[in-house]
C-alpha positions as CSV (number, residue, x, y, z in Angstrom):
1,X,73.2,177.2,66.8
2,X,75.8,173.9,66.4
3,X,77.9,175.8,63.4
4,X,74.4,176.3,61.1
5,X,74.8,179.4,59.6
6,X,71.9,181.4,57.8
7,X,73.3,184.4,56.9
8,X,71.5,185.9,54.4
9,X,68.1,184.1,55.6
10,X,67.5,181.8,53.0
11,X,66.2,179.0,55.7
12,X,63.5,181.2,55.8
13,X,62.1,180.4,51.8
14,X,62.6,176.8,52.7
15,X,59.1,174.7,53.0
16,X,58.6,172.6,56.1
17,X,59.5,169.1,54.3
18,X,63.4,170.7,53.4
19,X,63.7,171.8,56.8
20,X,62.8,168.6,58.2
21,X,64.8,166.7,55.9
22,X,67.7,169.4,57.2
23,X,67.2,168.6,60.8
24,X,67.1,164.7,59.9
25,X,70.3,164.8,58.4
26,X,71.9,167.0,61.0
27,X,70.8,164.7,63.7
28,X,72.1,161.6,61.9
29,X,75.6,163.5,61.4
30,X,75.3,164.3,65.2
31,X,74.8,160.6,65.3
32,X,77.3,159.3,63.1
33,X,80.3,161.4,64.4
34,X,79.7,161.0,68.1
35,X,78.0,164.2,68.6
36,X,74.4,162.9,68.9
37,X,72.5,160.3,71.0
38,X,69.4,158.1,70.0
39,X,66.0,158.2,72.7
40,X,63.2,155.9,73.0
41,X,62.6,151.9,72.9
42,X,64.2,150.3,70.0
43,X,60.9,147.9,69.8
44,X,58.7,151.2,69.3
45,X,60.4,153.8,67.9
46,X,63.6,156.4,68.7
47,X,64.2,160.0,67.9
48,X,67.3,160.9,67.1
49,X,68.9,164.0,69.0
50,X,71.7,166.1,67.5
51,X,73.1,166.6,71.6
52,X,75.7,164.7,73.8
53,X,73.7,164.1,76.6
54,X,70.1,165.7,77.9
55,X,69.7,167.9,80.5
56,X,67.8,166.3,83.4
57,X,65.5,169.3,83.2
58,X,64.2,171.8,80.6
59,X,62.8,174.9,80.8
60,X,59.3,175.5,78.6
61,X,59.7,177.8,75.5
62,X,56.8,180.5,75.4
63,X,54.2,179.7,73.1
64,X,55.4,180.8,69.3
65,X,54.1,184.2,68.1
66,X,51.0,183.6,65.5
67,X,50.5,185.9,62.6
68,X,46.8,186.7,62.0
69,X,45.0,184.0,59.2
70,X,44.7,185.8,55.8
């Protein structure tokens, strides 16, 4: 996905705060170097997206998988 590599799967011993702060800065980079694009009203609040342009449709994602609760 984009260039992130994860090869020996060390993403997945990461707690969800790193990730986020992972995707925030890849999406600012995206933004930064021309590769991303902002969404939303500047008077209430804009994501940022790590993608040229969006599609004008998108397909829904099954739900995730769920492990069982301990």
């Amino acid at each position: 996905m984009k260039g992130i590599e994860d090869a020996d799967g060390g993403l997945w011993h990461r707690t969800v705060d790193e990730l986020d702060a992972c995707a925030a800065a890849f999406a600012a980079y995206g933004l930064a170097a021309g590769l991303g694009i902002w969404v939303g009203v500047p008077d209430e609040g804009v994501i940022v997206l790590p993608v040229a342009e969006l599609r004008d449709r998108y397909d829904r994602l099954p739900p995730p998988a769920r492990s069982a609760l301990a």
